[in-house]
C-alpha positions as semicolon CSV with decimal commas, in nm:
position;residue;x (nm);y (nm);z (nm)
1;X;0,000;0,000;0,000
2;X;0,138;0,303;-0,116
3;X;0,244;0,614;0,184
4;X;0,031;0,888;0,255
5;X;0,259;1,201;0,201
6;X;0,212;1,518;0,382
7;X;0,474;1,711;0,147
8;X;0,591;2,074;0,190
9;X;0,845;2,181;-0,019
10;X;0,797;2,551;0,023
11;X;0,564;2,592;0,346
12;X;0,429;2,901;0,437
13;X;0,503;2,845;0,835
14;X;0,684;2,562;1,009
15;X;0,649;2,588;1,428
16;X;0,697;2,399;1,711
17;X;0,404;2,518;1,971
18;X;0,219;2,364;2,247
19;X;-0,116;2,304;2,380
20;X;-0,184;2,241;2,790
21;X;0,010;2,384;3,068
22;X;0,347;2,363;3,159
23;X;0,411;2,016;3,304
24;X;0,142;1,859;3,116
25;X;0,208;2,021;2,752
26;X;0,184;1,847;2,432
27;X;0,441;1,951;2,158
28;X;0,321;1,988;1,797
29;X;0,499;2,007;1,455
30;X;0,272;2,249;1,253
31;X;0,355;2,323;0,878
32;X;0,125;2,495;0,680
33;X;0,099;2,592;0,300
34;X;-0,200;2,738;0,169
35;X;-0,503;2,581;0,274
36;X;-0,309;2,228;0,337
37;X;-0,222;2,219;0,770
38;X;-0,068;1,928;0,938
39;X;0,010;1,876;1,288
40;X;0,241;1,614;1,424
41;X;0,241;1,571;1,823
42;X;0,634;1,479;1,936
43;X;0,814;1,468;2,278
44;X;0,961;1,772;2,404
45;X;1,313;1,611;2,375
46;X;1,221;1,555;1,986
47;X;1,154;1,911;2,005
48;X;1,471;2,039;2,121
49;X;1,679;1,807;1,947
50;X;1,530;1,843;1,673
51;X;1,583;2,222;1,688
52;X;1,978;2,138;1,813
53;X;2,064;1,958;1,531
54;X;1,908;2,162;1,233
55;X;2,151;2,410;1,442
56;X;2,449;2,211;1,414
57;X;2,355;2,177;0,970
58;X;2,356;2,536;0,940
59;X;2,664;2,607;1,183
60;X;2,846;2,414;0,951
61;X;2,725;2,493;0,593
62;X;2,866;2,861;0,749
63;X;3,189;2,711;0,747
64;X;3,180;2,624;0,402
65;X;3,382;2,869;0,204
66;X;3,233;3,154;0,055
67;X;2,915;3,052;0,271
68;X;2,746;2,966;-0,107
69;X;2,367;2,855;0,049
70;X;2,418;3,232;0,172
71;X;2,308;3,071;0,580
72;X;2,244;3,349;0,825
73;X;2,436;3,305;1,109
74;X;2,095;3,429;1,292
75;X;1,738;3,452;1,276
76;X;1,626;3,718;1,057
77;X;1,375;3,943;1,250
78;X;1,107;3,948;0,914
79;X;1,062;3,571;0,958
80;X;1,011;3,556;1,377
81;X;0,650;3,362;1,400
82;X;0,564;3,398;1,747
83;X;0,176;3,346;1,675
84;X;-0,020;3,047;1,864
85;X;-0,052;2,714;1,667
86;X;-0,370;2,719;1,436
87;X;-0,643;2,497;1,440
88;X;-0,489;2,150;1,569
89;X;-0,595;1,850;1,476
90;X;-0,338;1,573;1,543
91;X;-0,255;1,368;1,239
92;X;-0,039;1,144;1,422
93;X;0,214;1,068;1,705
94;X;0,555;1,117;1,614
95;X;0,789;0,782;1,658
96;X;1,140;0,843;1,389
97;X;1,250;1,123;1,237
98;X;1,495;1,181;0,980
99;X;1,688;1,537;0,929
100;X;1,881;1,625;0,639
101;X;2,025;1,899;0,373
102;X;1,906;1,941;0,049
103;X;2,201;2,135;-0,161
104;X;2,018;2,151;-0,500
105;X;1,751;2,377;-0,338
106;X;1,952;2,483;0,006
107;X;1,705;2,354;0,244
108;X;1,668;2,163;0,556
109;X;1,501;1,883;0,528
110;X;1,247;1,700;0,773
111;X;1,110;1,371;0,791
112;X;0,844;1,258;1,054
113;X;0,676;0,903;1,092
114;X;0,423;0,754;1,321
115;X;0,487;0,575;1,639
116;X;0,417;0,232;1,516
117;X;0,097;0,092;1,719
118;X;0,064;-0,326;1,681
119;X;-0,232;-0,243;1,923
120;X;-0,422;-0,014;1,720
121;X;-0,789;-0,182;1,682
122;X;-0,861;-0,225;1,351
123;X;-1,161;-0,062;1,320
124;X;-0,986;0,257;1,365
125;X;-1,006;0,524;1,088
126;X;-0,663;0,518;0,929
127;X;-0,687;0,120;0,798
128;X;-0,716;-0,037;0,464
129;X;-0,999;-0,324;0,425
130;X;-0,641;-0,576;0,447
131;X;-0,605;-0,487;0,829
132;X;-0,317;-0,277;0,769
133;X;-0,278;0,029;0,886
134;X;-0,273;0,326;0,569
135;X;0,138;0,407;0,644
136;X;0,170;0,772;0,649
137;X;0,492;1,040;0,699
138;X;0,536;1,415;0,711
139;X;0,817;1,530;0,435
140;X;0,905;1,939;0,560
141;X;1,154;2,136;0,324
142;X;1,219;2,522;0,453
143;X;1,495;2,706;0,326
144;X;1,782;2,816;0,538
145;X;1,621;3,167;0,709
146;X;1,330;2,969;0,788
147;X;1,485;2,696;0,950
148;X;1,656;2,950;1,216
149;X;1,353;3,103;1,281
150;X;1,246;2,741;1,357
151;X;1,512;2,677;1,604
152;X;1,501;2,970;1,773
153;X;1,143;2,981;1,831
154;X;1,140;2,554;1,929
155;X;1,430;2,655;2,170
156;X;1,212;2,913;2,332
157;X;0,890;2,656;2,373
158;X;1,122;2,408;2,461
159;X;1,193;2,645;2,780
160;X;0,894;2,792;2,902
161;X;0,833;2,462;3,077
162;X;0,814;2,458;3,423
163;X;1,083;2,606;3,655
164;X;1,429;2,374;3,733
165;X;1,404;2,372;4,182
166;X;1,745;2,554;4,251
167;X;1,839;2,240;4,513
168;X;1,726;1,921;4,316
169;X;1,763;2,071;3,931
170;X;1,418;1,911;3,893
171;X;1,096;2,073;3,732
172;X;0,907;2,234;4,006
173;X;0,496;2,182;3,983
174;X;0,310;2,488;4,028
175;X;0,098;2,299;4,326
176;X;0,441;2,290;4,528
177;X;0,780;2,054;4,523
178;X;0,910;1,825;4,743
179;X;1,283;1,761;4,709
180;X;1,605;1,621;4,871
181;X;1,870;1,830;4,818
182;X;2,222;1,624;4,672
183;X;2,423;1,521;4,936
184;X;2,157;1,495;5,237
């Protein structure tokens, strides 16, 4: 059966965002183009190191010489998205990702599938008449500007989680903490 394709290859806005409070947030991948939206929920580790290593693609097309893919070494204040996600509707849970560089157009490249789910009931929207579940993956392409806007603004969601307790280094619930200090 053949993949469902979510394909972007020059999206309009790509975000990280949230939904729920801190402690109890779900993270969401939201690309739109047009008309066409997709969200993808991930972990908030996916999130950040997802954001980290994009980082780490464009720090070193920099050091290329002659910096030809013409990478800002910053986010460029005309593409800052610091609007709420849009309508959300889940398409699916991220499980692997894939990140990579596409030279021919000079643009990160993202790939997202579904948490695989032998579990799933198969009555479920989502299957063919075989049992199977329809396969599906999210395919993001956002040129080089873009994709720092996208890491700076992931870094900052990534953040606004709860407080770190300044004696255990562990998130601190708004309802109180309890904590042992190291060494006691």
């Amino acid at each position: 059966m053949p993949t469902l394709v979510h394909e972007f290859a020059w999206p309009d806005r790509v975000v990280i965002g949230t939904i729920g409070a801190p402690g109890a947030r779900t993270f969401y991948l939201q690309v739109r183009a047009g008309a066409q939206l997709v969200s993808i929920a991930l972990e908030k580790q996916q999130s950040s190191l997802l954001a980290e290593k994009i980082d780490e693609i464009l720090d070193q097309l920099i050091t290329i010489e002659g910096n030809p893919f013409s990478v800002p070494t910053s986010t460029p204040i005309e593409l800052v998205d610091n609007d709420p996600l849009e309508s959300v509707q889940e398409q699916f849970r991220t499980g692997a990702m894939g990140l990579g560089w596409d030279p021919a157009t000079a643009q990160v490249v993202i790939e997202a599938y579904p948490i695989g789910d032998s579990d799933t009931d198969p009555e479920d929207e989502g299957f063919s008449g075989d049992g199977a579940e329809a396969p599906e993956m999210l395919l993001v392409r956002m040129p080089v500007g873009t994709a720092r806007a996208f890491t700076k603004r992931t870094r900052e969601v990534v953040g606004a989680g709860r407080p770190l307790c300044p004696l255990c280094g562990y998130p601190m619930d708004p309802d109180g903490h309890v904590c042992t200090p190291p060494g006691l």
